[in-house]
C-alpha positions in Angstrom: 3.0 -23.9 17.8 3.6 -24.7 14.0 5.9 -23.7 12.3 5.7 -19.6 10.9 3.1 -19.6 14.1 5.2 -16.3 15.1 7.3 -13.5 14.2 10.7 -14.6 15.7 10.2 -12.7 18.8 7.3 -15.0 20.5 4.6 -12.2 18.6 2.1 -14.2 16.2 2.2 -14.0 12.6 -0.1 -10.7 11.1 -2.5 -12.5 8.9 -2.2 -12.3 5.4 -3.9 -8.9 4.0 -6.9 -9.5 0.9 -6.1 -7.0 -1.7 -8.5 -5.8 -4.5 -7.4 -4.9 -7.9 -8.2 -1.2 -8.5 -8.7 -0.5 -12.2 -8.2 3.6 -12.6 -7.2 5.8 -15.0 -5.3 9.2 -13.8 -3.5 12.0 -16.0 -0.5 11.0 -17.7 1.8 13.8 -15.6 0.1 12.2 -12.1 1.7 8.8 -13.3 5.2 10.8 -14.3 5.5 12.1 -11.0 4.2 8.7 -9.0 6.9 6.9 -11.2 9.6 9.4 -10.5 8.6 9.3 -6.5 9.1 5.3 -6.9 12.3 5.7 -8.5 13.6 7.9 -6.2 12.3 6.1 -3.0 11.2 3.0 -3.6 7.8 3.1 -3.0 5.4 1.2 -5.1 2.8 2.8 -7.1 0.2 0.5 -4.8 1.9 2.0 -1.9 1.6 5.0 -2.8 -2.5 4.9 -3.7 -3.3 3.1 -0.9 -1.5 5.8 1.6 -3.2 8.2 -0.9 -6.7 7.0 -0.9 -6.9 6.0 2.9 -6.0 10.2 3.9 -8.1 11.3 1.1 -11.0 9.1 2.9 -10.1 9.7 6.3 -10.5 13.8 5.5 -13.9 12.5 4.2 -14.7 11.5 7.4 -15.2 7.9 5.8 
């Protein structure tokens, strides 16, 4: 196998993920409160859309 064929631990390497750009605009208190979340736990504003839009979907039934 080639080199960064696997994780380490003989599992293969996860493909790498295609992203989008999503170009939105949201109220300036929504990005207050995303920014504090990411300042208080790390999590990146992408992060926290993506986990965001994929439940919001998912309740769709989409």
């Amino acid at each position: 196998m080639g080199e960064g064929s696997d994780q380490g631990d003989g599992r293969p390497a996860e493909p790498p993920r295609q992203t989008r750009a999503l170009n939105i605009n949201i109220t300036a208190e929504l990005h207050k409160r995303a920014g504090r979340y990411r300042v208080d736990t790390g999590v990146t504003l992408t992060a926290q859309v993506e986990e965001a839009l994929a439940e919001w979907l998912t309740r769709k039934g989409y």
